[in-house]
N, C-alpha and C positions, 0 to 999 in steps of 0.2 A: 504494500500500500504506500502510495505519495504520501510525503509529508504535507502537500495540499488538501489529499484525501481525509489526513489527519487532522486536519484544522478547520473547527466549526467558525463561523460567521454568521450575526444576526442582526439583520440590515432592517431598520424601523422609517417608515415614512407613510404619513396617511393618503400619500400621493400611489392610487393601486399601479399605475404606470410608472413611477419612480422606481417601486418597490420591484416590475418584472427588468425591469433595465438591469437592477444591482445584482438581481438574481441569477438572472441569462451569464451579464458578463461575469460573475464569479463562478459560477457551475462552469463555464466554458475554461476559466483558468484552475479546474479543477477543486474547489474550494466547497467542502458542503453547506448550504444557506439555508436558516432559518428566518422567517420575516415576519415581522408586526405591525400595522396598521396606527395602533397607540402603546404609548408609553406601558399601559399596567399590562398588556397582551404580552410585549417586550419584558417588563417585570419576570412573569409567571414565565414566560421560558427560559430565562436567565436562570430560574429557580429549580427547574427541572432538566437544565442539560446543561454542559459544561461548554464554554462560549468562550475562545482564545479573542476576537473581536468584534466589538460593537458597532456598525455605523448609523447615526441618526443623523434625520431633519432635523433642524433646530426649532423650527416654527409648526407647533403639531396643537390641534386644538386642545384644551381643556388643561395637561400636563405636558409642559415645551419638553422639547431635547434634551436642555440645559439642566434640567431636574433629573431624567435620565444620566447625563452621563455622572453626576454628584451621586446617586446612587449605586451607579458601577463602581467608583471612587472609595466609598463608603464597605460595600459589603465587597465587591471581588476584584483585589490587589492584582490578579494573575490576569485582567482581561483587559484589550486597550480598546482604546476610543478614537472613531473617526467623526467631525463632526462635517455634516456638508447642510448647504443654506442657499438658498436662492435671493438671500438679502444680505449681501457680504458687505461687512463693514472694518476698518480698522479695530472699532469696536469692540466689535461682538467677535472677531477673532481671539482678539483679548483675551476677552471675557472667558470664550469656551477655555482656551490653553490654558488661561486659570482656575477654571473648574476642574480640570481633569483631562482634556482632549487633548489627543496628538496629534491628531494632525486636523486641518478646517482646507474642505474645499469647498471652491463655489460653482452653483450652478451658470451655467451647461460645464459639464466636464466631460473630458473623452474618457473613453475605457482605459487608455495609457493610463492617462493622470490617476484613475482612481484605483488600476492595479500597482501602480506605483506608490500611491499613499499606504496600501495595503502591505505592499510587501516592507516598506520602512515599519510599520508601525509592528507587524509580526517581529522583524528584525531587531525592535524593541524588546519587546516581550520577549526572543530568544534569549537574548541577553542577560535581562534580569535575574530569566529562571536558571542560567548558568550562573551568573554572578549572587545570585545569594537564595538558591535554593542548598539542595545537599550533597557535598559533595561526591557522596559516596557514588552518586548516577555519573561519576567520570570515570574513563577504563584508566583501571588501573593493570601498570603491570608487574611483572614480582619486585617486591625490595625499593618499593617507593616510586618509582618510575609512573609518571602520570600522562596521560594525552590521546586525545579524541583526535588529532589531525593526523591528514595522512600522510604527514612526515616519520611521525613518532609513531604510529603505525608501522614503517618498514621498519622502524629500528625494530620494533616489538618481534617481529617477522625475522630479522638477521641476529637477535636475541637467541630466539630457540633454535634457528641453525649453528649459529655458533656452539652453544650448549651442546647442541649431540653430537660432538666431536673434543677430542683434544689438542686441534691446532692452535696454535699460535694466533692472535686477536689482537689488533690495533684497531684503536677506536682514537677518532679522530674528532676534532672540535673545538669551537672558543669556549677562552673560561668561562666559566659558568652554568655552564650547560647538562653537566649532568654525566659526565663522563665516568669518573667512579662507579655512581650508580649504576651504569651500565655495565661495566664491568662485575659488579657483585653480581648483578643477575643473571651475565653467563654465567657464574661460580657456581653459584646457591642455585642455577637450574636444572645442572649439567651431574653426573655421577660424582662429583668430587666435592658433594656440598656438604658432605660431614669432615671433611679435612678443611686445613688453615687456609683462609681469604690473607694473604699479607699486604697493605699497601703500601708502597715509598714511593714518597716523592722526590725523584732524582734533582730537581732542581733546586730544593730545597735543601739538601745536606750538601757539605760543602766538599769541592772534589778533592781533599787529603784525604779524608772520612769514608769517601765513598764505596771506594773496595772493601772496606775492613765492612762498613756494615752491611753490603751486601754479600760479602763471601765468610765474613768470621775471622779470626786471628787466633795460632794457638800464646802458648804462654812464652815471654820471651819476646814476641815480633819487633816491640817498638819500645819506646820508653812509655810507662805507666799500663805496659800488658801485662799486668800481674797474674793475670789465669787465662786459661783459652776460652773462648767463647764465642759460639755459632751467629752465623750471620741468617740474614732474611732467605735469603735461600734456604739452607738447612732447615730454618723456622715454617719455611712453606711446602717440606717434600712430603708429596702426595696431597698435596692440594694445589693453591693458583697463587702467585706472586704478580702483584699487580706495579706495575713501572712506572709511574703516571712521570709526565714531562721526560720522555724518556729524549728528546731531541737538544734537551740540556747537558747531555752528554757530553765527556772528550773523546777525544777520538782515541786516545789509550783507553778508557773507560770500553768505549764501541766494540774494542779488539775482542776485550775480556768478554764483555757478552755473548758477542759473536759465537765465541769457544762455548759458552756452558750452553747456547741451544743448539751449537752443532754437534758437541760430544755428551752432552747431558750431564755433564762430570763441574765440578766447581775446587778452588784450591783457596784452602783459607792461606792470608798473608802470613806469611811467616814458616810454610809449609811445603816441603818439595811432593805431597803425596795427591792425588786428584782426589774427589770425592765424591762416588756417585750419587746423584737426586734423583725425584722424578715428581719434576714440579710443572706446573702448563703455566706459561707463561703470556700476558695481556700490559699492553705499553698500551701507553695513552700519550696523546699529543695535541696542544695547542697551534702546532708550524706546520710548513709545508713541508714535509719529508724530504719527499719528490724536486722541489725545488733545490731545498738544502744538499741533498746528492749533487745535482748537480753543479752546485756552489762548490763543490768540494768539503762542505759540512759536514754530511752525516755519508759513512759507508753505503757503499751500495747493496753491497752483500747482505748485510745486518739490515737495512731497510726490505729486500724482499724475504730473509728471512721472520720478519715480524709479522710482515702486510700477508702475509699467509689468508686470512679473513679480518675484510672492512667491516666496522660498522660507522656511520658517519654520524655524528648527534648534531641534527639542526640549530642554529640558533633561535634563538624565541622570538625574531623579530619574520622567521620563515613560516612559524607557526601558532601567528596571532589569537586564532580560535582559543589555543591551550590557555591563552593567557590570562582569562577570567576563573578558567575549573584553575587552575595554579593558584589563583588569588583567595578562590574559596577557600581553597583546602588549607592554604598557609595563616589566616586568619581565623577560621576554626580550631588549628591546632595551638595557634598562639593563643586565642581567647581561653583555651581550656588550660593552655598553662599558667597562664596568668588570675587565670579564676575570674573571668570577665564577660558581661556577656558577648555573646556576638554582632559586633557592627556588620549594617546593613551597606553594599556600594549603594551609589544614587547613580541612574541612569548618567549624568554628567561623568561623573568618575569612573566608571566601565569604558567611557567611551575615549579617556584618555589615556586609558591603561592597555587599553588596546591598540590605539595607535602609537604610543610610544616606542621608540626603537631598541629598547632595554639592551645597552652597549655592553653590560655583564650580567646577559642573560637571565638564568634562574634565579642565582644567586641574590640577582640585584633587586630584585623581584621577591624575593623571600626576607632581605632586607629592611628594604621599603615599608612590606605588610607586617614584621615583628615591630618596625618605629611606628607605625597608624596605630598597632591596638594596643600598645605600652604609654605612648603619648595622648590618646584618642580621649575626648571629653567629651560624646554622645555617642548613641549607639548607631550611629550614619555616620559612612566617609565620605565625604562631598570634595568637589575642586578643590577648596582653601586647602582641605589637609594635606596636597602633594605636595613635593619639593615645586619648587619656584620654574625649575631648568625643565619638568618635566610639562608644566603647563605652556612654557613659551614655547617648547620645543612640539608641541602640537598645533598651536594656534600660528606660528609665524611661518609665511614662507619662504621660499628661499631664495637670498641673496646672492646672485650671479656674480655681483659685481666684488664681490672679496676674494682675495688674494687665500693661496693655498695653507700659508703659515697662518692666518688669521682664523679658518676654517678648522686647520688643525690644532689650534691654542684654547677656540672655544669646547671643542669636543674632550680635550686632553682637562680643562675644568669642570663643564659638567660629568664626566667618570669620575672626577675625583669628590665632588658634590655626591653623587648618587653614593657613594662610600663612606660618607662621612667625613671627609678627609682621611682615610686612612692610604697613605702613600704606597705601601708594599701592595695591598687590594688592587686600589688603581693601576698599579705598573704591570700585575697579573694581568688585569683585562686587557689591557691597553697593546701588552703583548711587548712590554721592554722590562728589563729591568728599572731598579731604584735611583742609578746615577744619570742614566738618561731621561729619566722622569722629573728629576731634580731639575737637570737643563735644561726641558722645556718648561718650568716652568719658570725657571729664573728669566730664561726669554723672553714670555708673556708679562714680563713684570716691569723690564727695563721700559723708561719712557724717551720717547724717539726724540733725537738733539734737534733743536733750534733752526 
């Protein structure tokens, strides 16, 4: 069945001609219509079927439109309102959108315009009932992983192929995204979901560090080895050792890799003896691989040894639908932790959360919604509660005429805004490190001479 099929419509006008017009053209777009002559007839079916949209005359003898649609307002949240009139005025436009109406057309309208009004104002209502219905009606997939779009869909799809094998798995994507949890979910879906999930982040331990904790040391290797002790390898055999930023590598690092997925064998520092494992290995990356090969960055070998199976995690700006069930979900979980109730979005705020570009992804987004319901003083997040960068950055458009370093000063500020100011955050998304993050901004700072 259509989701047209799906969607009742109960179109009220004492005009019997008006009422076969609205009828013919919604049945013909597929749409099931019920119709009323006066407002109480309109009432009692409202009462007796479940009505996704209302359209009324506004000029109806004895009880007008305008009390109808305060009615709809009053008893059912979940139904929108179209108000159409044959006596259109600034006015009474007003008037209705401030009673409740979404949308006011005037007579004569074509069938365009008034399945146009239709499908905006359903497009509403979709919204809503994802943005602050429950979240549970979003597909979830194992180990946290959220999303109705048919991005996250395939990933869902190269999930379970990955899972029923034990190759090698690079998942690929900007911070934020969810990359991790992709990874856990091969783990925990795949036969090796009672053994260790290990995760390191290669970019984040610094590269003296790096062998010893990923291979172990026995006693003796260095100064303050005072006993042996296994590294994340050893800690993951027979289960999954997860890589993430694994193109933060050196190229001595790469070599070593290379060796324990091509012989399976690993050598703690300090030790002439190999050691065998048997762990499945999953690298995660922010960069282009591919590119960096060919910069002479990253191995070539060690690169198709990884990319054995892709999985590609979209960014959240490819898969805007997600981004209201995402908003649910991180605002219910925050509200229940904080012992709060749950704030309601307002159609305004949906609608900028949706457009927004979310420059760090999930992340920034799960951010955002922990500072709304921690800072939050009613139980609605309307426009005022967003960041400032997030409301201009919807409503302004775009200037041609600036220069490439100016474009890039602003964007290198708003990621650092949607973070708080936290600098190491921002230079993750941003996709640089701390010292060149520091640059640009000292750049943006300097004032241009005389």
């Amino acid at each position: 069945m259509s989701e047209q099929a799906r969607t009742t419509i109960l179109a009220v006008d004492d005009s019997a001609a008006t009422l076969e017009v609205l009828r013919r053209n919604l049945e013909d777009a597929g749409y099931r219509v019920l119709t009323a002559q006066a407002v109480p007839d309109a009432i009692a079916l409202l009462d007796s079927n479940p009505v996704e949209l209302v359209i009324t005359d506004l000029k109806m003898p004895k009880v007008s439109g305008m009390d109808l649609v305060r009615h709809v307002r009053e008893n059912f949240r979940a139904t929108e309102v179209i108000m159409i009139t044959g006596y259109a005025t600034v006015s009474g436009a007003v008037e209705a959108v401030k009673t409740g109406a979404d949308e006011y057309l005037a007579k004569p309208f074509t069938s365009d315009e008034l399945l146009a009004a239709v499908r905006r104002s359903l497009g509403k209502l979709s919204l809503r009932r994802v943005g602050n219905g429950s979240s549970k009606a979003a597909s979830f997939a194992p180990h946290g992983l959220i999303g109705e779009s048919a991005a996250m869909q395939e990933v869902f799809r190269a999930i379970n192929k990955a899972a029923a094998t034990a190759a090698t798995v690079l998942i690929t994507g900007e911070s934020g995204t969810g990359k991790e949890l992709v990874a856990r979910a091969v783990h925990y879906s795949g036969s090796r979901s009672s053994a260790p999930f290990v995760p390191v982040n290669c970019g984040g331990i610094p590269e003296g560090l790096l062998e010893s904790e990923l291979f172990g040391y026995v006693k003796g290797a260095f100064t303050g080895a005072a006993e042996s002790r296994a590294g994340f390898f050893q800690t993951a055999d027979g289960g999954t050792i997860f890589l993430d930023e694994i193109g933060e590598t050196s190229p001595s690092m790469q070599v070593k890799l290379l060796r324990v997925l091509q012989d399976r064998e690993v050598c703690m520092v300090g030790d002439a003896r190999a050691r065998r494992v048997d762990v499945r290995v999953i690298a995660a990356t922010n960069k282009d691989l591919l590119a960096r090969v060919r910069k002479g960055a990253f191995r070539e070998d060690l690169f198709f040894r990884l990319n054995v199976i892709t999985v590609v995690v979209p960014p959240l700006r490819d898969r805007d639908e997600d981004t209201i069930i995402l908003a649910r979900h991180f605002v219910e979980r925050f509200a229940r932790e904080y012992e709060r109730p749950v704030p309601e979005f307002t159609d305004d705020a949906l609608r900028i959360l949706r457009g927004y570009a979310w420059p760090g992804n999930v992340r920034e987004l799960e951010n955002l919604v922990q500072r709304l319901v921690v800072m939050g003083e009613t139980e609605r997040i309307d426009v005022p509660d967003l960041p400032g960068h997030m409301r201009f950055a919807v409503q302004q458009q775009a200037d041609l005429t600036r220069t490439l370093a100016e474009v890039e000063a602003e964007y290198v500020r708003n990621v650092l805004a949607s973070v708080e100011g936290n600098k190491t955050r921002a230079a993750e998304i941003l996709g640089i490190d701390r010292k060149t993050l520091r640059s640009k901004l000292e750049a943006t700072e300097q004032k241009p001479e005389d």
